[in-house]
C-alpha positions as CSV (number, residue, x, y, z in Angstrom):
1,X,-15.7,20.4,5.6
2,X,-11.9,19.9,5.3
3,X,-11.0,20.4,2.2
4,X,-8.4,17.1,0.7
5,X,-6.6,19.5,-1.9
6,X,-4.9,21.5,1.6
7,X,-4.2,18.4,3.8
8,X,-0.3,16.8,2.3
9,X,1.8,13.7,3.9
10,X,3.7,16.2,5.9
11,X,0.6,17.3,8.1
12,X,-0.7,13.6,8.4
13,X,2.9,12.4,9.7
14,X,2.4,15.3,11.9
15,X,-0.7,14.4,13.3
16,X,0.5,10.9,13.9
17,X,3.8,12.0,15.8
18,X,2.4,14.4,17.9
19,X,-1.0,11.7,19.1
20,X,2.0,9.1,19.3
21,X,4.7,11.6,21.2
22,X,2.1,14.1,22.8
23,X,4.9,16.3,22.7
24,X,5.6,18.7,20.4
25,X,9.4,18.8,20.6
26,X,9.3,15.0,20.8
27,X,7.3,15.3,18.0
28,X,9.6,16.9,15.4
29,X,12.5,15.6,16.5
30,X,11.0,12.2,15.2
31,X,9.6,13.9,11.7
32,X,13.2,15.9,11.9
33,X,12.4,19.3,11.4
34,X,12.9,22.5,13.6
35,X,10.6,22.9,16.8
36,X,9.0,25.7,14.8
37,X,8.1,24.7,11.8
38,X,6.4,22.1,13.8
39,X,4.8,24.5,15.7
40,X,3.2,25.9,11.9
41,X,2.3,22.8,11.0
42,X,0.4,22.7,14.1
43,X,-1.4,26.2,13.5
44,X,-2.6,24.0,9.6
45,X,-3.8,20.8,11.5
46,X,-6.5,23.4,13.7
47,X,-7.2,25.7,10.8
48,X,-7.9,22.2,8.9
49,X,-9.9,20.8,11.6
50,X,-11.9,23.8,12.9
51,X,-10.4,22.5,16.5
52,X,-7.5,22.4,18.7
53,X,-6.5,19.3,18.3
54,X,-4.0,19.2,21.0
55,X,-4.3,21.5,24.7
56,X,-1.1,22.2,26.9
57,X,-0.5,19.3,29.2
58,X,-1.4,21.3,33.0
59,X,0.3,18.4,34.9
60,X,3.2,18.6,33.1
61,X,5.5,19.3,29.6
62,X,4.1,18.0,26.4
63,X,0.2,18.0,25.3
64,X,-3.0,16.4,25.6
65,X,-4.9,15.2,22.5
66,X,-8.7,16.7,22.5
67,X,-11.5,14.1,21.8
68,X,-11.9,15.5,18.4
69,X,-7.9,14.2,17.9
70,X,-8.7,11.3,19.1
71,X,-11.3,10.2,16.7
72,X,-8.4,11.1,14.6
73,X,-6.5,8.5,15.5
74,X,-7.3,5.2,14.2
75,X,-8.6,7.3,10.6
76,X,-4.5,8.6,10.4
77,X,-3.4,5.2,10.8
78,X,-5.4,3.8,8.2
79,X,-4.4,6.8,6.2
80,X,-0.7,5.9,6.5
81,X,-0.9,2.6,5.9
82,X,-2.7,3.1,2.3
83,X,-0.5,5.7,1.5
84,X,2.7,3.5,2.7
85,X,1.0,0.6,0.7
86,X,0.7,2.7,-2.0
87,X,4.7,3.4,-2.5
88,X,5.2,-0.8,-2.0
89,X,6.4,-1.9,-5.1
90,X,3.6,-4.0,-7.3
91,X,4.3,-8.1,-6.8
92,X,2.5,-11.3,-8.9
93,X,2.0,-13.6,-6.6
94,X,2.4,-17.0,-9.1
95,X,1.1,-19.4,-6.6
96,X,-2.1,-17.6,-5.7
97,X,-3.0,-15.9,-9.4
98,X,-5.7,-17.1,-11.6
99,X,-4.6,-15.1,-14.5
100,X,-4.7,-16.1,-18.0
101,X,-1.3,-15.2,-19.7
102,X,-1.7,-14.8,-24.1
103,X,1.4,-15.7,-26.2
104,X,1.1,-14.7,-29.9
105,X,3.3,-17.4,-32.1
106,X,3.7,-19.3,-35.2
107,X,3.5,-23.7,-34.8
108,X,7.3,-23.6,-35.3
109,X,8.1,-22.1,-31.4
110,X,4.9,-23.1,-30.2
111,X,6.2,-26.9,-30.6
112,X,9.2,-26.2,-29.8
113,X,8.3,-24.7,-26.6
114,X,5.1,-25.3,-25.5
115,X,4.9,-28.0,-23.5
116,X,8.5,-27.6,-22.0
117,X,6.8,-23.8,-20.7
118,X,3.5,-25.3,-19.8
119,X,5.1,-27.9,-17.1
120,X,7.9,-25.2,-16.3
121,X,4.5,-22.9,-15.4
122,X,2.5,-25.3,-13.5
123,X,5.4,-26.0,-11.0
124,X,5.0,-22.7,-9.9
125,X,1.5,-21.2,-10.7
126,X,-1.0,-24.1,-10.7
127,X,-3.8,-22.4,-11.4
128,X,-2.6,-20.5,-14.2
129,X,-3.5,-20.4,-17.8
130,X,-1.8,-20.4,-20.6
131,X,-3.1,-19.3,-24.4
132,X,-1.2,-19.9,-27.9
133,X,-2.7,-17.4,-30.2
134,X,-1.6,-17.3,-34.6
135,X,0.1,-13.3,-34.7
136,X,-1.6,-11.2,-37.0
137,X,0.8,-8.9,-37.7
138,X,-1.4,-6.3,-38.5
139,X,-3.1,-6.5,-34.9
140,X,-0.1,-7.0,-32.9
141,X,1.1,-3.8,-32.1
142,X,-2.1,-2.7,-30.9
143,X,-2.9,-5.9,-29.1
144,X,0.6,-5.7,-27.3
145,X,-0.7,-2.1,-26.4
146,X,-3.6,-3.0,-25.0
147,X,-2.9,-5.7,-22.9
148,X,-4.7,-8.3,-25.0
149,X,-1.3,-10.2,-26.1
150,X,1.6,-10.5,-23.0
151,X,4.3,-11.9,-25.3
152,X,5.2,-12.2,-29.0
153,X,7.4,-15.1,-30.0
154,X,9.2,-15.3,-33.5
155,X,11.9,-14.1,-35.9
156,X,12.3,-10.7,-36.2
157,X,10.6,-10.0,-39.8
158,X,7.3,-8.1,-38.8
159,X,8.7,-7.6,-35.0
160,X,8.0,-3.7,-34.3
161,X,11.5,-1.5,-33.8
162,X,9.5,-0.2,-30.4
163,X,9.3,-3.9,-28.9
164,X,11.6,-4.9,-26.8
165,X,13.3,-8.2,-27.5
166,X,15.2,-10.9,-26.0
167,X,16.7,-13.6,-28.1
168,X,15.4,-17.3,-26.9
169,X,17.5,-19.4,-29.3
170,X,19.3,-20.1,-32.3
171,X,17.9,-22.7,-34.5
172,X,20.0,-24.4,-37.3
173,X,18.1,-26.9,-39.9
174,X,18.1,-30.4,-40.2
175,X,16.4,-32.9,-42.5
176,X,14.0,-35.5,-41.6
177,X,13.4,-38.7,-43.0
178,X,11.1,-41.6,-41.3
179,X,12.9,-44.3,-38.5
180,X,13.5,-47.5,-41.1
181,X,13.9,-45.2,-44.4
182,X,15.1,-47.0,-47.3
183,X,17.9,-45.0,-48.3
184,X,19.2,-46.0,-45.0
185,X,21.3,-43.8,-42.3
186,X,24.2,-42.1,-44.7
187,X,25.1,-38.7,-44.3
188,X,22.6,-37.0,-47.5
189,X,24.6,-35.9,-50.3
190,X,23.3,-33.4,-52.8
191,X,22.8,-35.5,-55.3
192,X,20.5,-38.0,-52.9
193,X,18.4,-34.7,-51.7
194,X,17.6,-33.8,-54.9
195,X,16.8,-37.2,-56.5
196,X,14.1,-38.1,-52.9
197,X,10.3,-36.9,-52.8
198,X,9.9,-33.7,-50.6
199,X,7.7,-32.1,-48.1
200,X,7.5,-28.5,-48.2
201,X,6.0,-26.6,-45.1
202,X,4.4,-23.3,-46.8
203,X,2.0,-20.3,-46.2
204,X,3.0,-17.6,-48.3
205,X,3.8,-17.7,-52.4
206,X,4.0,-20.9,-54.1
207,X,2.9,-23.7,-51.6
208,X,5.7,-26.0,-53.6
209,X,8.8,-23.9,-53.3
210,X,10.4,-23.1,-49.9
211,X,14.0,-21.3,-49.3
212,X,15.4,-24.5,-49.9
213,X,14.3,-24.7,-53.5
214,X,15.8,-20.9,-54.5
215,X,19.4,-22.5,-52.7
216,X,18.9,-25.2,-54.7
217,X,18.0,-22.9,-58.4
218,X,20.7,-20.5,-58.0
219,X,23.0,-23.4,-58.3
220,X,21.5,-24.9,-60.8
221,X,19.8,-28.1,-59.4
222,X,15.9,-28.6,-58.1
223,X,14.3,-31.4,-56.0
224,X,10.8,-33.4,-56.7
225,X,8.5,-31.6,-54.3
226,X,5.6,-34.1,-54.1
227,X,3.8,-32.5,-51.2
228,X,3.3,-29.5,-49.2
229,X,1.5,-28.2,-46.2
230,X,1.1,-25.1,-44.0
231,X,1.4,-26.4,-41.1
232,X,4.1,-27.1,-38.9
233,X,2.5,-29.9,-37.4
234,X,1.5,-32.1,-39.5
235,X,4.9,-32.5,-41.1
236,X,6.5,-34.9,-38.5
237,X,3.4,-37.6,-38.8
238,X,3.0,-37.5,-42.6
239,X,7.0,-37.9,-42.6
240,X,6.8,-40.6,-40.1
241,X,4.6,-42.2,-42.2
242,X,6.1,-42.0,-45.7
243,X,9.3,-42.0,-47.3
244,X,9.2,-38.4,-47.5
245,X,12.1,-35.6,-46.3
246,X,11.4,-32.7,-44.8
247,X,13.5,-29.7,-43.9
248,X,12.6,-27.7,-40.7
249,X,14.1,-26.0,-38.2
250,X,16.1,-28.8,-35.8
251,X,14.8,-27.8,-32.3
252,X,11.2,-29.4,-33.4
253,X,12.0,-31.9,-35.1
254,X,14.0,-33.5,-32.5
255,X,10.4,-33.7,-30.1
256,X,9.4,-36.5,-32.5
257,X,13.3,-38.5,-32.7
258,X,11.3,-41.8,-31.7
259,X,10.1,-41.5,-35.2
260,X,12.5,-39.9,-37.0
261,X,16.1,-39.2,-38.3
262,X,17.4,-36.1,-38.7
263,X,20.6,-35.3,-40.9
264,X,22.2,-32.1,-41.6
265,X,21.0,-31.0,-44.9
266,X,23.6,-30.7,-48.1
267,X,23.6,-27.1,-48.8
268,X,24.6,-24.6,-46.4
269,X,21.4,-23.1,-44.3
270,X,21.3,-20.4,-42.0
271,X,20.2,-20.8,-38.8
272,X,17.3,-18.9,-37.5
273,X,17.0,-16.6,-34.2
274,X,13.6,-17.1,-32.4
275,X,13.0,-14.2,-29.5
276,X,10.4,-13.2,-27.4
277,X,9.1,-9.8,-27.7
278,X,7.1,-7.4,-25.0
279,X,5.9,-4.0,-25.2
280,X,8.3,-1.7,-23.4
281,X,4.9,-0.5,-21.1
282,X,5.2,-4.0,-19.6
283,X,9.0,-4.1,-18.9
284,X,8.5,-3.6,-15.4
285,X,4.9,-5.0,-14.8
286,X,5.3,-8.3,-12.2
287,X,3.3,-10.6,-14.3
288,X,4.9,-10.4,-17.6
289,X,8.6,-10.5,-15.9
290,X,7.5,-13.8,-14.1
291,X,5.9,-14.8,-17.6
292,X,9.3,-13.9,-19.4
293,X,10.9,-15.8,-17.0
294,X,9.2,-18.7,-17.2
295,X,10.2,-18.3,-21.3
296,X,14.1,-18.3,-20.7
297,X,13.7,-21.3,-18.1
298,X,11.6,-23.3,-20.9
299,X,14.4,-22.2,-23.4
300,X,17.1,-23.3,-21.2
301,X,18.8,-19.9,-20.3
302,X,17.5,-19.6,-16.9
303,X,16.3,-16.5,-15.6
């Protein structure tokens, strides 16, 4: 039996030029290499074999495949087409795939870009799926390893120095109050945020004191905080629906402007840079480059 450790591309190209050519000089002038080193490769193919593959032509120049070359035939063809498919790069064909992409994020982004990536997927993968999973932090790294998240989306607190990143926006902060509010549509002074009830979005430390509120104490002044939630989502309803502010990052707040007002708050806030984050394994991989594109298209930057 031939043994697959001694048979190498060079001898199967072989093979096929010379039961394409039947003609050995032919033959390597097509692979180019010498007439005799195609001559040697020829002496491998019948050691290989056990046969002799190809007999002198006795009507003329060139050679005559035996029968045992060409059963050969179609199995070389088939050989060089799996090994030429092989070397094609790897593609994701959107239209076709049925895959089920998994994006770790916090309600913040996930408002913010959800639905603007969900529609921007669906134009070009219908039968795609798309799932928003909470980040443990913990997890992540291991989940990003294995395959089990695609994407992480957030600020980089907690991002690992190994991920690779690409920044997806800047958000600044703006204050909400309901459409109708009775202190009216006046740019907020300080005095005016302080003195009006607050909602606080918090999940970690004391659910009544935000960044806001240290801003606030190291200049000496403190608003009523009358209510406070962890999510992200339930802010914009509850300050639709009282007279309430709220201060959250701009870019989601403005998905609910039929209901509300936003102002820039009166105390200077730094924005916040939300990115999207891959494992460097994946940089390359078809699917999450088509995924990552579809991110910068729902963020506005194109591709």
């Amino acid at each position: 039996m031939t043994r697959i450790s001694e048979i190498d591309i060079d001898l199967l190209l072989t093979l096929d030029a010379l039961l394409t050519d039947q003609n050995i000089t032919h033959a390597a002038v097509r692979l180019g290499i010498s007439q005799p080193a195609m001559s040697a490769r020829l002496v491998r193919l019948r050691h290989l074999f056990g046969e002799p593959l190809f007999i002198p032509s006795p009507h003329g120049r060139g050679v005559l495949p035996t029968p045992g070359a060409e059963m050969l035939r179609p199995r070389v063809s088939r050989a060089l087409h799996s090994l030429a498919a092989l070397l094609e790069p790897a593609r994701f064909d959107a239209a076709q795939s049925h895959r089920t992409f998994v994006i770790a994020l916090h309600e913040n982004p996930a408002l913010t870009l959800g639905s603007d990536l969900l529609n921007q997927m669906r134009k070009a993968a219908p039968a795609v799926r798309l799932r928003f999973a909470l980040p443990e932090m913990k997890l992540l790294p291991a989940q990003l390893e294995e395959g089990e998240v695609d994407l992480y989306i957030g600020i980089n607190a907690g991002a690992h120095d190994s991920w690779i990143r690409r920044k997806l926006f800047d958000d600044e902060f703006a204050t909400a109050q309901r459409k109708g509010h009775p202190r009216g549509q006046k740019p907020l002074d300080l005095n005016t945020f302080c003195n009006l009830p607050h909602l606080v979005v918090s999940s970690v430390g004391d659910p009544f004191t935000g960044f806001i509120d240290q801003t606030l104490a190291d200049r000496g002044l403190q608003r009523q905080v009358v209510m406070s939630t962890q999510s992200y989502a339930m802010a914009p309803p509850v300050i639709a629906g009282t007279d309430l502010l709220c201060t959250l990052p701009r870019r989601m707040l403005q998905r609910f402007s039929e209901t509300l007002d936003l102002f820039s708050p009166p105390i200077p806030v730094s924005p916040i840079a939300i990115s999207m984050y891959w494992h460097p394994k994946n940089n390359h991989d078809p699917a999450n480059k088509w995924l990552r594109s579809q991110l910068l298209a729902a963020a506005g930057l194109g591709s």
